[in-house]
N, C-alpha and C positions, 0 to 999 in steps of 0.2 A: 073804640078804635084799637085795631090789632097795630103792636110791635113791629116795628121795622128795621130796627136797628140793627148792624153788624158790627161786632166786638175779637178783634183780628190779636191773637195774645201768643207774639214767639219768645223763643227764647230756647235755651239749653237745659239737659236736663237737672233737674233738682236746682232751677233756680225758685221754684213755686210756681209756676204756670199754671198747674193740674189743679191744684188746692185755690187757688187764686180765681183762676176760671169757673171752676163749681160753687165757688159763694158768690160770687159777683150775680153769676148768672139766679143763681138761687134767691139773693136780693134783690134782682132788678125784673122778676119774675121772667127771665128768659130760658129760650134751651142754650143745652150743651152739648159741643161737640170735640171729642177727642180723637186728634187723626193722627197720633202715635197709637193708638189703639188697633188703629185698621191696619197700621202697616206691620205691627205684631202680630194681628189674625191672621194675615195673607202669608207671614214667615211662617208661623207655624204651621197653616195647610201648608205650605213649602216644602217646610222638613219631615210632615207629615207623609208627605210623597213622597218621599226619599232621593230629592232634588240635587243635583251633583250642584251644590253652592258656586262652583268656580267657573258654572258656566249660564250666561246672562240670557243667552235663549233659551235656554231648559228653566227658569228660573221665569219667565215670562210665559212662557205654555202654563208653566203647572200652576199661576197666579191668574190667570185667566176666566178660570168658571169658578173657584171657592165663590160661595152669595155670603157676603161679609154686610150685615145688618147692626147699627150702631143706635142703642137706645137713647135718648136726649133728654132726660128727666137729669137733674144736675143733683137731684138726694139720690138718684139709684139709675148712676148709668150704665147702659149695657153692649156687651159686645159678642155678637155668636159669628159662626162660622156654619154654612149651611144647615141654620136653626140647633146649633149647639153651641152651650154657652163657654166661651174659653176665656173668662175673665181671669182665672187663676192660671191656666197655662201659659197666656201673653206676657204674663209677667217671671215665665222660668229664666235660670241663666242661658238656658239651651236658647232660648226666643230673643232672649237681651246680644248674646255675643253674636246673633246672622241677622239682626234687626236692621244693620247697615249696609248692609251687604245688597240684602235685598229692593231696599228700598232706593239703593243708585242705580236699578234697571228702569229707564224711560217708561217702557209700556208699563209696570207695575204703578208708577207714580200717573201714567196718564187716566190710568182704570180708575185708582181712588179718587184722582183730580175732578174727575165728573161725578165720583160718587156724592163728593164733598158738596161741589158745586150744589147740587141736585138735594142733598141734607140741609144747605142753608138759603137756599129756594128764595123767597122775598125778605127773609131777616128774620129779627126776634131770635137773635143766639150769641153766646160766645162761644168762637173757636179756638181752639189752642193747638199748637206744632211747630213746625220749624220753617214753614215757605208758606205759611197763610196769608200775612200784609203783604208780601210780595208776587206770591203767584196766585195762594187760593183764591185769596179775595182782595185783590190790590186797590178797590175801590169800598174797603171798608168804613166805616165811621168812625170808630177809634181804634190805631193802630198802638199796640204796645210789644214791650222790647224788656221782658224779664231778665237779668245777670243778676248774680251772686259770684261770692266770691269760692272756689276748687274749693277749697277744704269744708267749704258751711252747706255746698251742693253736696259733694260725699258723706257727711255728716245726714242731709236730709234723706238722701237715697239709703242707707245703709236703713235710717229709722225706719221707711214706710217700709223696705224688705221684713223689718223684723229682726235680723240678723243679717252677718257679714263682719269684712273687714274691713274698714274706714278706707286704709291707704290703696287696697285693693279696687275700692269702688272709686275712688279718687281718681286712680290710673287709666281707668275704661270709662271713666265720664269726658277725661280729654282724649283719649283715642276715641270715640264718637265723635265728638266736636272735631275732631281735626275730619274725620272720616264725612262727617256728613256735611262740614263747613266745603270739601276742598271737590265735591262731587259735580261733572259735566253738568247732569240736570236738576232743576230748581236747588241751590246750595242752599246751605242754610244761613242767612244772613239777617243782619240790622234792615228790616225794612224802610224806605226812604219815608218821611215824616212820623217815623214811628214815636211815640214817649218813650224814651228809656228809662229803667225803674230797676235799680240794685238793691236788689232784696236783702241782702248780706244782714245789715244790721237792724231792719225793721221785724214784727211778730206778720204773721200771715192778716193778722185784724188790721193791725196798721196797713200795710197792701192792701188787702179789699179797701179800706177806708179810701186810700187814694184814688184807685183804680174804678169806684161807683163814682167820685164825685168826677172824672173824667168821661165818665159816660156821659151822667147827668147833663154836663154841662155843655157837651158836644150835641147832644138829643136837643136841649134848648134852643141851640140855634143853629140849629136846621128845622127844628121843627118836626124829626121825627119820634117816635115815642118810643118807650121805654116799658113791659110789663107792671114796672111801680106805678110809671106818670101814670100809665093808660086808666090805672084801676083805683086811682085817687081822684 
């Protein structure tokens, strides 16, 4: 019996989401999908085009036809941009400081919103982002709700860059949060019956730990399956 389960994982960034969602999924034999991903491809064609930022129509045109293709293997996910692969460009600063920007244009989030839709088709996946339990998939099976605490998310973001500056990345992790909590369409919130889970003081093993047996245990009574159940 194939997977059916849908696995809805928000939160801010660097509270573990991304690293959380790709072992969960990786244990529970499910796909992955990261839809901070898509909305850094669709920036960078953006900026790529040489899109005047401050204006939300031009910024809608030029997001329009990029073909934004997201791989769901949770050991080697992928992300191109009309069959080129921008794994390492989505993550520049250039991509990180218009990431918000773009992403409060309606049409931009309407175009991904079916993309997503359309990526998690009948189940068998974790999603991770910022309006998944609430808008992508508000009818998921387990809704979660990652927080840490500013200084131990700038601390995690500074690591996965490689370099940086701590207080720096601290600064632009809550100008985000404020930017993407305080936007007209899909904000970003605490979705309603979400688990809340403060990462702050636990190891990522300890998270997954919690986070499969929330699956598990939700798949058991409903009765839908799981990549593990199905293959045991």
């Amino acid at each position: 019996m194939g997977s059916t389960v849908v696995v809805a994982m928000d939160g801010p960034s660097g509270s573990g989401k991304s690293s959380t969602s790709r072992e969960v999924a990786s244990r529970l034999g499910l796909r992955y999908l990261d839809t901070g991903a898509q909305f850094r491809a669709l920036t960078a064609a953006v900026l790529d085009a040489g899109t005047d930022l401050q204006d939300p129509g031009a910024i809608a045109a030029a997001a329009a036809t990029p073909r934004v293709e997201s791989g769901t293997d949770p050991s080697a996910p992928t992300i191109t941009v009309d069959g080129v692969d921008v794994a390492e460009r989505i993550r520049t600063q250039e991509v990180t400081d218009h990431v918000s920007a773009v992403a409060a244009v309606p049409q931009v989030r309407q175009r991904l919103l079916d993309l997503q839709r359309e990526i998690i088709g009948t189940g068998g996946i974790v999603v991770e982002g910022r309006d998944i339990g609430s808008v992508v998939a508000p009818d998921a099976d387990v809704k979660l709700y990652l927080t840490a605490d500013p200084a131990a998310r700038a601390q995690r973001r500074t690591a996965e860059n490689g370099a940086g500056d701590v207080d720096a990345t601290r600064a632009d992790l809550l100008r985000r949060d404020a930017v993407d909590s305080g936007r007209t369409t899909a904000p970003a919130v605490a979705p309603d019956g979400a688990v809340h889970l403060d990462t702050t003081s636990y190891t990522l093993d300890e998270v997954v730990e919690q986070v499969v047996a929330l699956v598990r245990r939700a798949t058991d009574q409903t009765g839908r399956t799981t990549g593990a159940g199905s293959a045991s």
